[in-house]
PQR file of N, CA, C, O and H, with PARSE charges and radii, in Angstrom:
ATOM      1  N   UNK A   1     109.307  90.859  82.946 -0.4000 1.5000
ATOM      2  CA  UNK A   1     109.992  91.186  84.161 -0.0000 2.0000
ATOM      3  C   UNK A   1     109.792  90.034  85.147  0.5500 1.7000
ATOM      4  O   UNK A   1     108.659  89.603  85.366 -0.5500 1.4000
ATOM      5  N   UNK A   2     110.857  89.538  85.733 -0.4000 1.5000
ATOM      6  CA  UNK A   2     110.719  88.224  86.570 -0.0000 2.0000
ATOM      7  C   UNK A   2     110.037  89.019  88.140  0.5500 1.7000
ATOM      8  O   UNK A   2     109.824  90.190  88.455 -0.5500 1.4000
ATOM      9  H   UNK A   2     111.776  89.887  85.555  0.4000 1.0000
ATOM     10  N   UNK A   3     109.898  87.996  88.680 -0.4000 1.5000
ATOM     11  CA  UNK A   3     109.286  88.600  90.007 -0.0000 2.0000
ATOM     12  C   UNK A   3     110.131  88.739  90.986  0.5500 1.7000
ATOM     13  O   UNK A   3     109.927  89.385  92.014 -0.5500 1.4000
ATOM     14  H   UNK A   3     110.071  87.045  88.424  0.4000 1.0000
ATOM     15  N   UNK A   4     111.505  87.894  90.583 -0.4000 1.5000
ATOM     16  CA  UNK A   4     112.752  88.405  91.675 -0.0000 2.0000
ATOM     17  C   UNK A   4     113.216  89.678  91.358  0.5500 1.7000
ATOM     18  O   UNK A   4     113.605  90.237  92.383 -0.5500 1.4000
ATOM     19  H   UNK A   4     111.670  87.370  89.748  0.4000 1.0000
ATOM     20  N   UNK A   5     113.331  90.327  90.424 -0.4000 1.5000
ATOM     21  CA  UNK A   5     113.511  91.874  90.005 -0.0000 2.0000
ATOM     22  C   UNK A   5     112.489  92.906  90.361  0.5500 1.7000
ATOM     23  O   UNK A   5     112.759  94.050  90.727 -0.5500 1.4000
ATOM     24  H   UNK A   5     113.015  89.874  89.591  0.4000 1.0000
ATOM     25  N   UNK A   6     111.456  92.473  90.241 -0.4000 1.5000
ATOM     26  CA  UNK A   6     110.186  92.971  90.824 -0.0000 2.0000
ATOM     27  C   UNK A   6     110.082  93.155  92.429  0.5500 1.7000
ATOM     28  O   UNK A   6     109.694  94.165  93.016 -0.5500 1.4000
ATOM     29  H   UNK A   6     111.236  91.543  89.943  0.4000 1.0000
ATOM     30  N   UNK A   7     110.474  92.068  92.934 -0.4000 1.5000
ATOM     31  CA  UNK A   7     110.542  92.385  94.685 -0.0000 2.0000
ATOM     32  C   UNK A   7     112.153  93.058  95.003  0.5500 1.7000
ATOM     33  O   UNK A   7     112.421  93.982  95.771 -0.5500 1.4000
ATOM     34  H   UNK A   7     110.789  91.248  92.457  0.4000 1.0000
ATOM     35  N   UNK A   8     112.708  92.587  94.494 -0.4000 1.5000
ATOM     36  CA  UNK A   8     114.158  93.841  94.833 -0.0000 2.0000
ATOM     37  C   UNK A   8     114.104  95.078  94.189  0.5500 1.7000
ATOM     38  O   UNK A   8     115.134  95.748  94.114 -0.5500 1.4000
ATOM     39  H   UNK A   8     112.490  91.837  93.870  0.4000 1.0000
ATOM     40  N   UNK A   9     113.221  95.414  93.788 -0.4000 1.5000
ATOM     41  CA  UNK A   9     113.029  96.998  92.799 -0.0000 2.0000
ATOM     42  C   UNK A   9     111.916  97.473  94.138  0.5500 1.7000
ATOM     43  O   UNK A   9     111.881  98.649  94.500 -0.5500 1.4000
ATOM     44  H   UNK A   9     112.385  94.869  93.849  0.4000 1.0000
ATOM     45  N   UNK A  10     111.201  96.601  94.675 -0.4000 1.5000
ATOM     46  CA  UNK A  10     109.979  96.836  95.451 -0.0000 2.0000
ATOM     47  C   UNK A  10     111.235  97.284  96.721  0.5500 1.7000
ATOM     48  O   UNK A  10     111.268  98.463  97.074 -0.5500 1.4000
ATOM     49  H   UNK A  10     111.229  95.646  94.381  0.4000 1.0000
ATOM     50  N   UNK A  11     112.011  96.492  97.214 -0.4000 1.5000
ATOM     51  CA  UNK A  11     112.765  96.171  98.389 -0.0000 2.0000
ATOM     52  C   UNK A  11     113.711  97.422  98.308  0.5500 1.7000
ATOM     53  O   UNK A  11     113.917  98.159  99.272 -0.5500 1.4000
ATOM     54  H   UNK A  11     111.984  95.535  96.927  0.4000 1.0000
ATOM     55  N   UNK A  12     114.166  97.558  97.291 -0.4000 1.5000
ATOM     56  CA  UNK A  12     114.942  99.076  97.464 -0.0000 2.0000
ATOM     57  C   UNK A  12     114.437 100.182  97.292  0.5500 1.7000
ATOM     58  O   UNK A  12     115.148 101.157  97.538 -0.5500 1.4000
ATOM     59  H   UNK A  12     113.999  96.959  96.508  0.4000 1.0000
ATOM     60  N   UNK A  13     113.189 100.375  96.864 -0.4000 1.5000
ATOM     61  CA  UNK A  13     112.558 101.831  96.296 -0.0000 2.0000
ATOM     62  C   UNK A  13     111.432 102.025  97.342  0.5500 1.7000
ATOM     63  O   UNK A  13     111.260 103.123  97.873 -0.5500 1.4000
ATOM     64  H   UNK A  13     112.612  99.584  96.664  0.4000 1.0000
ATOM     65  N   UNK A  14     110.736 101.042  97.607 -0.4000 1.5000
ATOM     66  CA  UNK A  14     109.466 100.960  98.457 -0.0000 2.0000
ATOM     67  C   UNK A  14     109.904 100.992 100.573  0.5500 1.7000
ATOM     68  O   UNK A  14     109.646 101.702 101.545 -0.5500 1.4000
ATOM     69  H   UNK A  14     110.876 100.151  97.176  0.4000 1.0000
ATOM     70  N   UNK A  15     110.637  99.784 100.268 -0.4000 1.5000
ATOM     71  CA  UNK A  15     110.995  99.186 101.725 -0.0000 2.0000
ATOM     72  C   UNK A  15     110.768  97.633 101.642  0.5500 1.7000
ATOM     73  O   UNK A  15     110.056  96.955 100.902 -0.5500 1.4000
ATOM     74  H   UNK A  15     110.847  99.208  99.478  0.4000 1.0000
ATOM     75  N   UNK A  16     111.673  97.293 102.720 -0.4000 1.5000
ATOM     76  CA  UNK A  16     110.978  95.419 102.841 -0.0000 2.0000
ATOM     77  C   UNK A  16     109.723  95.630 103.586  0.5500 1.7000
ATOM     78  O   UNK A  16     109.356  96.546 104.322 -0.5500 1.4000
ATOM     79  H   UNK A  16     112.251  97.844 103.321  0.4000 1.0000
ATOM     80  N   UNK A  17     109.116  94.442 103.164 -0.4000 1.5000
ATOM     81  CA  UNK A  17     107.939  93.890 104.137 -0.0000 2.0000
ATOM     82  C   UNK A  17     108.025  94.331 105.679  0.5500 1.7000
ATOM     83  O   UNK A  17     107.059  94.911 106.173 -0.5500 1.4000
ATOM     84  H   UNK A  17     109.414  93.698 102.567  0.4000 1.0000
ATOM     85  N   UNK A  18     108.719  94.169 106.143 -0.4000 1.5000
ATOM     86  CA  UNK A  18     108.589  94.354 107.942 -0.0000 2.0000
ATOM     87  C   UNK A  18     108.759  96.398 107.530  0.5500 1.7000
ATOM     88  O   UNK A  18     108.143  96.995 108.413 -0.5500 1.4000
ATOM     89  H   UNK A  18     109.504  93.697 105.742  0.4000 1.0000
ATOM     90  N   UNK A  19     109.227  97.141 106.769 -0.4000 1.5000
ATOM     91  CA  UNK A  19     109.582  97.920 107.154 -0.0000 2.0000
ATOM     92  C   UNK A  19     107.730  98.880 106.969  0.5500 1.7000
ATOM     93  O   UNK A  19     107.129  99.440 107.885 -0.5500 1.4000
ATOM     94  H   UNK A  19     109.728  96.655 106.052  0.4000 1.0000
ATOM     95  N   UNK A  20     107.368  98.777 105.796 -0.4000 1.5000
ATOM     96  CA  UNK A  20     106.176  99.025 105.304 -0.0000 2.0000
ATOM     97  C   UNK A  20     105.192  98.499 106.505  0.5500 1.7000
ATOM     98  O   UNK A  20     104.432  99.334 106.996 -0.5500 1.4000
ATOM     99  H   UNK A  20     107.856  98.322 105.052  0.4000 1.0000
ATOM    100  N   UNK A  21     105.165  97.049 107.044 -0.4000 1.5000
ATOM    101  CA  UNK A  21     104.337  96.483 107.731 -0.0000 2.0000
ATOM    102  C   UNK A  21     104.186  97.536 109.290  0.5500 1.7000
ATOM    103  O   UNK A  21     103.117  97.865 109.803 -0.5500 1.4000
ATOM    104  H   UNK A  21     105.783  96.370 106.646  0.4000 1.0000
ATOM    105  N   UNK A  22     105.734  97.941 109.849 -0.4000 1.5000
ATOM    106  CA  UNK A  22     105.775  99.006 110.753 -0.0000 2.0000
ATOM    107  C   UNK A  22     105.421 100.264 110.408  0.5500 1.7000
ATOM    108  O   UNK A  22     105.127 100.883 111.430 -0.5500 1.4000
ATOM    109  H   UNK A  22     106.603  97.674 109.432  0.4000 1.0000
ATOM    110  N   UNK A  23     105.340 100.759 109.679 -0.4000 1.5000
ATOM    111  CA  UNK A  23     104.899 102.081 109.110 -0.0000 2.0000
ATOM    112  C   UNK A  23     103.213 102.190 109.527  0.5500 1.7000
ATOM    113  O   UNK A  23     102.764 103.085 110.243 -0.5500 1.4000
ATOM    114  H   UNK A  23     105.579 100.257 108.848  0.4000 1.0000
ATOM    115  N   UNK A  24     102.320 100.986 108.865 -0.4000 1.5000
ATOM    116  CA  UNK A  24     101.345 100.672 108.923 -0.0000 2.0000
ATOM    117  C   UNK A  24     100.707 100.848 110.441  0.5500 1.7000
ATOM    118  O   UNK A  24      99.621 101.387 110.655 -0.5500 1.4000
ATOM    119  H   UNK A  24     102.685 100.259 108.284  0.4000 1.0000
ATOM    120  N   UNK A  25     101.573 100.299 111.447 -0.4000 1.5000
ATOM    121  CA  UNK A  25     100.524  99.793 112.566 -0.0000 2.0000
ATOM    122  C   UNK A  25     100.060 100.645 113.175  0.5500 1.7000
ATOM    123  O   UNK A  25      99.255 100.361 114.062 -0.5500 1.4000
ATOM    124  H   UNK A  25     102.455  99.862 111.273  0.4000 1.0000
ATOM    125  N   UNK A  26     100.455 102.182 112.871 -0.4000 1.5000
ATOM    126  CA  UNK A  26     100.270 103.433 113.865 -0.0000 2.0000
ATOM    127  C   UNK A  26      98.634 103.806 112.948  0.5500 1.7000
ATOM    128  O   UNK A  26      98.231 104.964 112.844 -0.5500 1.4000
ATOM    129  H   UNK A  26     101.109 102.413 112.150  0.4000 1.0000
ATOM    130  N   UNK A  27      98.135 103.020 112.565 -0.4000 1.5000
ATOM    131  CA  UNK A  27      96.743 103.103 112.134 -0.0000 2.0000
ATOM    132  C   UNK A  27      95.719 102.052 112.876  0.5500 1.7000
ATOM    133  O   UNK A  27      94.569 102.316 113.228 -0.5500 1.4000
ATOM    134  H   UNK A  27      98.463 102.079 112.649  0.4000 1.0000
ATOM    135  N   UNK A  28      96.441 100.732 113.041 -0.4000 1.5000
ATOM    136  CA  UNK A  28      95.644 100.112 114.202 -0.0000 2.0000
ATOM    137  C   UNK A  28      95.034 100.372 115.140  0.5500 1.7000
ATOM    138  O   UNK A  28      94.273  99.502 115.563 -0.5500 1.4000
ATOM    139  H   UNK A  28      97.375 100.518 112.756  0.4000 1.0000
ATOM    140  N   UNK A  29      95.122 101.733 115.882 -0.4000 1.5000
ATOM    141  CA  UNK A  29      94.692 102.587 116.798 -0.0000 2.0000
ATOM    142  C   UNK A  29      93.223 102.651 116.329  0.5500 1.7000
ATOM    143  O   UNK A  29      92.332 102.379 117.134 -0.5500 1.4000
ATOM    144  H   UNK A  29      95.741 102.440 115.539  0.4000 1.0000
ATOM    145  N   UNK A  30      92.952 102.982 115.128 -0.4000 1.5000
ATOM    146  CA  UNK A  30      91.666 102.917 114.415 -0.0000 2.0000
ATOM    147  C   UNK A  30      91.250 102.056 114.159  0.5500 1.7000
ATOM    148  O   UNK A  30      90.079 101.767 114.405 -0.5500 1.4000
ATOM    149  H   UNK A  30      93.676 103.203 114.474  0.4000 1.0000
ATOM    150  N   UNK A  31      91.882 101.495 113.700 -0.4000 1.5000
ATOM    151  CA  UNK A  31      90.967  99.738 112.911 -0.0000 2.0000
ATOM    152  C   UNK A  31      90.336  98.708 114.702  0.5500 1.7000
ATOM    153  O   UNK A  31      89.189  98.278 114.824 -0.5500 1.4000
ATOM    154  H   UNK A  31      92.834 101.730 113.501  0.4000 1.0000
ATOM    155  N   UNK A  32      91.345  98.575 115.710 -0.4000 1.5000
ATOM    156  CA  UNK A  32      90.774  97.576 116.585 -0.0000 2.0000
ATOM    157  C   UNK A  32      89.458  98.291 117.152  0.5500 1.7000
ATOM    158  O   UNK A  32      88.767  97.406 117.656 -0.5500 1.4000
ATOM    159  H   UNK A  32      92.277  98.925 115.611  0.4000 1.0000
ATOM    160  N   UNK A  33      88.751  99.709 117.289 -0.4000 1.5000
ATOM    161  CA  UNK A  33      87.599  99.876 118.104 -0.0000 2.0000
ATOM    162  C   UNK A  33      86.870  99.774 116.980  0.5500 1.7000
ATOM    163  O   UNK A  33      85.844  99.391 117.541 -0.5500 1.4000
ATOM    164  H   UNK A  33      89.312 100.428 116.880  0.4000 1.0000
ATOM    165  N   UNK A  34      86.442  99.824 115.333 -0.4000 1.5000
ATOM    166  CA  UNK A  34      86.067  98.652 114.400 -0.0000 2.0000
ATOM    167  C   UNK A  34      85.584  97.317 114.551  0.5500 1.7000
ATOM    168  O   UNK A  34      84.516  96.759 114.799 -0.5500 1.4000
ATOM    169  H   UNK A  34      87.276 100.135 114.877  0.4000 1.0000
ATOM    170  N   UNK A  35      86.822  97.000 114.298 -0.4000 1.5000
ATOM    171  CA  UNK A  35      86.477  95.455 114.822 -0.0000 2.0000
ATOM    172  C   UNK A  35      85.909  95.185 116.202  0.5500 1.7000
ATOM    173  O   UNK A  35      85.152  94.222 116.324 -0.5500 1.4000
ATOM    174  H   UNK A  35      87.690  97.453 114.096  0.4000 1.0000
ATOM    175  N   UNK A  36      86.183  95.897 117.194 -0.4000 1.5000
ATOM    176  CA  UNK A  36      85.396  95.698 118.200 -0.0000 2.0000
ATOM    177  C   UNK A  36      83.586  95.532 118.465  0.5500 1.7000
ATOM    178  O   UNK A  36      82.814  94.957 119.232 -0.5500 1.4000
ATOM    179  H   UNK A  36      86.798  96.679 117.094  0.4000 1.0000
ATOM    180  N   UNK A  37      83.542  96.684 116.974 -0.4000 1.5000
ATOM    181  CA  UNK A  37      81.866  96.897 117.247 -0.0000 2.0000
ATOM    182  C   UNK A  37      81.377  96.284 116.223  0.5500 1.7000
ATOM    183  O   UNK A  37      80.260  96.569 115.789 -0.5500 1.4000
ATOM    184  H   UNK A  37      84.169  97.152 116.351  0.4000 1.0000
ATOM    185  N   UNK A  38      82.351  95.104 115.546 -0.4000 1.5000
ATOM    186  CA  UNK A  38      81.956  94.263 114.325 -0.0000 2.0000
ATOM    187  C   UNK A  38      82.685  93.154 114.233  0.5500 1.7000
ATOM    188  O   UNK A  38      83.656  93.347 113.501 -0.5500 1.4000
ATOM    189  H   UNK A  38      83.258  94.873 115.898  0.4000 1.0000
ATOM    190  N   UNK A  39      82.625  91.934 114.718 -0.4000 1.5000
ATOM    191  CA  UNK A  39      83.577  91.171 114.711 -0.0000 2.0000
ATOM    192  C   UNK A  39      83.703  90.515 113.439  0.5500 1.7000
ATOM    193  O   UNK A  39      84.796  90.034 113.138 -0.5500 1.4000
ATOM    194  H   UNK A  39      81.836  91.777 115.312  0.4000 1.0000
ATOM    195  N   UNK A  40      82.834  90.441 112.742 -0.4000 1.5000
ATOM    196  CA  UNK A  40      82.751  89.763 111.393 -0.0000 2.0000
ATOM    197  C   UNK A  40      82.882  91.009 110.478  0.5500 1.7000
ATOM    198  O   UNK A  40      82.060  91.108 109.567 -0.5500 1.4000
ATOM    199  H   UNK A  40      81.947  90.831 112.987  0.4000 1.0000
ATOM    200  N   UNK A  41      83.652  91.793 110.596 -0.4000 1.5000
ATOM    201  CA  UNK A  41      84.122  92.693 109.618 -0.0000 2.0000
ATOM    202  C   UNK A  41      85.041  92.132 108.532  0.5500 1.7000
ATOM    203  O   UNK A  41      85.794  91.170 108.686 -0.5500 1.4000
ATOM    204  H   UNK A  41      84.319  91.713 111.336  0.4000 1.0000
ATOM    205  N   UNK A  42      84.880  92.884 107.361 -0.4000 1.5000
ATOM    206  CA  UNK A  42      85.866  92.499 106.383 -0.0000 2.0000
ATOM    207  C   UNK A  42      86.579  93.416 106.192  0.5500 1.7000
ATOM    208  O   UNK A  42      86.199  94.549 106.488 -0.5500 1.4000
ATOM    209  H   UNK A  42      84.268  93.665 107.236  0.4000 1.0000
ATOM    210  N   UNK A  43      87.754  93.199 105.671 -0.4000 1.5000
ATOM    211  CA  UNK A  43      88.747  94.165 105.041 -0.0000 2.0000
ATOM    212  C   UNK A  43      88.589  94.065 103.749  0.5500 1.7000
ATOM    213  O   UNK A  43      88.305  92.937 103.348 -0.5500 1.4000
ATOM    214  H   UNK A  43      88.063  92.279 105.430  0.4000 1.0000
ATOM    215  N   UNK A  44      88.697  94.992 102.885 -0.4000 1.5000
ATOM    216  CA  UNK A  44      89.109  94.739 101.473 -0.0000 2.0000
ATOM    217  C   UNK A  44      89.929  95.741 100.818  0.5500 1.7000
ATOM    218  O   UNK A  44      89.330  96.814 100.756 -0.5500 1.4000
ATOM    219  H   UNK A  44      88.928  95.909 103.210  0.4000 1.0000
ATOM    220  N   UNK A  45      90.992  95.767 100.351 -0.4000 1.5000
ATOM    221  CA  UNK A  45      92.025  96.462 100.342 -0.0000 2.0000
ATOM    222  C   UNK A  45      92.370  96.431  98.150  0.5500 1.7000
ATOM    223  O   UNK A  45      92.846  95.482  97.526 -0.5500 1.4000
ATOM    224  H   UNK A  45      91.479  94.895 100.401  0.4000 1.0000
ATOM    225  N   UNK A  46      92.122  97.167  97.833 -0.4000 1.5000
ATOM    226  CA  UNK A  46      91.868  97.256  95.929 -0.0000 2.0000
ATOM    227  C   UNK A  46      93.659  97.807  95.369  0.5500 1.7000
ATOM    228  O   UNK A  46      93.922  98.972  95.669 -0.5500 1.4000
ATOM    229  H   UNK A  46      91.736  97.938  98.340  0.4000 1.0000
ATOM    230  N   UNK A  47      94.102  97.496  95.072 -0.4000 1.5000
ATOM    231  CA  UNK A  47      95.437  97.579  94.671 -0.0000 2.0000
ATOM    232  C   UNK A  47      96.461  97.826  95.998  0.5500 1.7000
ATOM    233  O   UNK A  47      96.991  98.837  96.459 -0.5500 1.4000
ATOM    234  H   UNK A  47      93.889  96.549  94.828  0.4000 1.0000
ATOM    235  N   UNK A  48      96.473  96.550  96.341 -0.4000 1.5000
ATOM    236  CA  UNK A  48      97.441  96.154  98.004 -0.0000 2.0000
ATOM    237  C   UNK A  48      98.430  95.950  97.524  0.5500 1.7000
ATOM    238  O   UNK A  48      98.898  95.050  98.221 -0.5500 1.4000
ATOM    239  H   UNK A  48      96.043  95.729  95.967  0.4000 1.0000
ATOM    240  N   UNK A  49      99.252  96.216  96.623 -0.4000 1.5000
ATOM    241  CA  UNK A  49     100.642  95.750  96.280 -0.0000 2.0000
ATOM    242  C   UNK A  49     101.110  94.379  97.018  0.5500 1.7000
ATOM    243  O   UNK A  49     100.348  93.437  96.801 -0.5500 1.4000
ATOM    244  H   UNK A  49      98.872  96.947  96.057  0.4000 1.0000
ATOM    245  N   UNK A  50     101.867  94.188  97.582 -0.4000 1.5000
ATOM    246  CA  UNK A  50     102.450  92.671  97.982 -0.0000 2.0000
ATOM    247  C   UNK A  50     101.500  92.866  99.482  0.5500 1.7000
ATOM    248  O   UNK A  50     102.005  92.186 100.376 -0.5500 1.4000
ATOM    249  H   UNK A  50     102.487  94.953  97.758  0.4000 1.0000
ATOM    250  N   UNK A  51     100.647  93.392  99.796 -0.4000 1.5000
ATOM    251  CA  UNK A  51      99.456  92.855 100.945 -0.0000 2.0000
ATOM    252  C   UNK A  51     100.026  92.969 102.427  0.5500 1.7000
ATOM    253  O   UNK A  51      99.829  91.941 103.075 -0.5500 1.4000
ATOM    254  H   UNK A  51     100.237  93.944  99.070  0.4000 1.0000
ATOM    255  N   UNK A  52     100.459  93.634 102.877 -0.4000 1.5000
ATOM    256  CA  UNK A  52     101.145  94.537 104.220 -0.0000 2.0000
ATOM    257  C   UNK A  52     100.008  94.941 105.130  0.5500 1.7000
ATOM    258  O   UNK A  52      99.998  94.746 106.345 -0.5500 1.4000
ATOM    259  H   UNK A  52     100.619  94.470 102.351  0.4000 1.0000
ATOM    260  N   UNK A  53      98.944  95.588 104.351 -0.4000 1.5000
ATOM    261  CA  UNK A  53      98.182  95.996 104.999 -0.0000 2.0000
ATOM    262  C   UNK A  53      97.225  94.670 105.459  0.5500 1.7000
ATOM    263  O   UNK A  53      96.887  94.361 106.602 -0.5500 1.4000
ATOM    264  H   UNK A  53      98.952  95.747 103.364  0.4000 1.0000
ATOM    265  N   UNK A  54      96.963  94.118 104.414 -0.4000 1.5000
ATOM    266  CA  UNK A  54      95.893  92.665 104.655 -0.0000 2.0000
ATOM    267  C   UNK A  54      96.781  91.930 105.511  0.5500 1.7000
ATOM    268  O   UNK A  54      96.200  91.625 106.552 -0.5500 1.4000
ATOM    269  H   UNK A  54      97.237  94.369 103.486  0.4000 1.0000
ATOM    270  N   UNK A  55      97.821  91.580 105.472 -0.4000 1.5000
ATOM    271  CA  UNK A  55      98.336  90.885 106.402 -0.0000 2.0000
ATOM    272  C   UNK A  55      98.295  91.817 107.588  0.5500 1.7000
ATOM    273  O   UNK A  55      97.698  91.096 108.387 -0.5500 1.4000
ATOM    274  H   UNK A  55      98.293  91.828 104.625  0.4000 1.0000
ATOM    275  N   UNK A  56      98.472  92.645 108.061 -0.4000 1.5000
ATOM    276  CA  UNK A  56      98.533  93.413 109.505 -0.0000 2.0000
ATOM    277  C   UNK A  56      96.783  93.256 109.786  0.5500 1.7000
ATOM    278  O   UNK A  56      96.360  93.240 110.942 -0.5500 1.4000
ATOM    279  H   UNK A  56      98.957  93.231 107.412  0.4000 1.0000
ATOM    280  N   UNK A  57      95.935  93.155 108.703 -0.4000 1.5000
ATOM    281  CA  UNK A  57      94.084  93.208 109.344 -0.0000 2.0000
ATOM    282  C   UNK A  57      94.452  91.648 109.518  0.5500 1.7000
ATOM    283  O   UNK A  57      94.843  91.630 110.684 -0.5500 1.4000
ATOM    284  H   UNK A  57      96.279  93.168 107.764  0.4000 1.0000
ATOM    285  N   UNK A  58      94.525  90.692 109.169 -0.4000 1.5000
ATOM    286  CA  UNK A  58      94.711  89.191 109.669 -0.0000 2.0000
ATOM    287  C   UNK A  58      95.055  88.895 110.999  0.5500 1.7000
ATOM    288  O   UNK A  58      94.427  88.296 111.872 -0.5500 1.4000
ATOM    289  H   UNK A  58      94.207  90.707 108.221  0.4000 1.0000
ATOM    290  N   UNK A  59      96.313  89.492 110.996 -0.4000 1.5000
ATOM    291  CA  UNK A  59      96.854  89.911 112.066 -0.0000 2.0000
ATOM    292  C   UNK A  59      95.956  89.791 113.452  0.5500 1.7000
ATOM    293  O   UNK A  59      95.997  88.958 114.358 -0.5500 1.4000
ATOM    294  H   UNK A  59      96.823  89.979 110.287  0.4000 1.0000
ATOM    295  N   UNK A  60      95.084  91.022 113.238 -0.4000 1.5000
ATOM    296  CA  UNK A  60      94.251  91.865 113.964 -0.0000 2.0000
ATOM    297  C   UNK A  60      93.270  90.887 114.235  0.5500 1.7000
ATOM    298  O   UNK A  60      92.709  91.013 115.324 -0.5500 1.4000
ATOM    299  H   UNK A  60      95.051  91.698 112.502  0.4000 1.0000
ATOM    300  N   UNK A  61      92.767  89.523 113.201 -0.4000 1.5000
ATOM    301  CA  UNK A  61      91.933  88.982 113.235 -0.0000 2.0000
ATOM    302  C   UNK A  61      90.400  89.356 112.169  0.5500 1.7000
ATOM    303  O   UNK A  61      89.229  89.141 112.483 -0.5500 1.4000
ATOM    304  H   UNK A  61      93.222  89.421 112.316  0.4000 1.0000
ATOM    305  N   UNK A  62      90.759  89.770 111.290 -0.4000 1.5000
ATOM    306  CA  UNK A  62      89.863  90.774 110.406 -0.0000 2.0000
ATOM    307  C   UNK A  62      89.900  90.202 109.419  0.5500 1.7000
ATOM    308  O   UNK A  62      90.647  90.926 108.761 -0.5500 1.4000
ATOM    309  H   UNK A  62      91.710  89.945 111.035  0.4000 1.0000
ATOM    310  N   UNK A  63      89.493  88.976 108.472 -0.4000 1.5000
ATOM    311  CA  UNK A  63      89.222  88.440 107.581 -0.0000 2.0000
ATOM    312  C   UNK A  63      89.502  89.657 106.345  0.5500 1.7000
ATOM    313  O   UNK A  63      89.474  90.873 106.530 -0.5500 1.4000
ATOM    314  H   UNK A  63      88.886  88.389 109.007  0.4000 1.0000
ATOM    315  N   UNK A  64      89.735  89.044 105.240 -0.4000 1.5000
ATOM    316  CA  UNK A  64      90.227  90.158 103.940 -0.0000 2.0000
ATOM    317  C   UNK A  64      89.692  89.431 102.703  0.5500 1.7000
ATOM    318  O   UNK A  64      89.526  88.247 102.413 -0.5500 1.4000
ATOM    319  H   UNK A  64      89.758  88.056 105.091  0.4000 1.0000
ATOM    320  N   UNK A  65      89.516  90.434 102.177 -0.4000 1.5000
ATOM    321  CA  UNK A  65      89.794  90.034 100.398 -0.0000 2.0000
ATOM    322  C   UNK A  65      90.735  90.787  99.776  0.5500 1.7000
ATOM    323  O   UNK A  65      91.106  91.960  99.820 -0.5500 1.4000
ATOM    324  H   UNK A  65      89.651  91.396 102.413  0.4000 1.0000
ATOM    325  N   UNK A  66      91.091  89.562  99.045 -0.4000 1.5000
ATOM    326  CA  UNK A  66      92.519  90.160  98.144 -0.0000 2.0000
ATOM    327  C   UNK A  66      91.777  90.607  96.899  0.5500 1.7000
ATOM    328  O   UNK A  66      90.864  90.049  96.289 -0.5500 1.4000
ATOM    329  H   UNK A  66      90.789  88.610  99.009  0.4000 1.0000
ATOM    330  N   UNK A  67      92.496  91.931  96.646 -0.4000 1.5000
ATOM    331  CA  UNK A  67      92.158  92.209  94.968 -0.0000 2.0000
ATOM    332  C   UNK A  67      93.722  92.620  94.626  0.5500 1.7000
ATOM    333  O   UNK A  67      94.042  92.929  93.479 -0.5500 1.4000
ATOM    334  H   UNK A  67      93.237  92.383  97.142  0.4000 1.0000
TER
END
């Protein structure tokens, strides 16, 4: 399976990137008083599909590991 079939199977069944990425942020409410009381916090996020969430903790300033 190529990976351009793979992200348009993702893009029509899932959502695009920005749409998933907005879905997400109504959890930030939680994550920034976190990071507040940890600035060297990590994220680590274990089957992130194309990484929406790790990118929105970057975002935030929250260092990640990809798995």
């Amino acid at each position: 399976m190529s990976d351009d079939f793979y992200r348009a199977f993702e893009d029509k069944f899932r959502g695009s990137r920005e749409l998933i990425k907005s879905r997400l942020r109504v959890y930030l409410s939680f994550v920034e008083p976190l990071k507040n009381l940890d600035p060297d916090a990590t994220a680590l996020d274990l089957g992130c599909g194309r990484g929406e969430w790790l990118e929105l903790m970057k975002e935030l300033g929250v260092s990640n590991t990809w798995h």
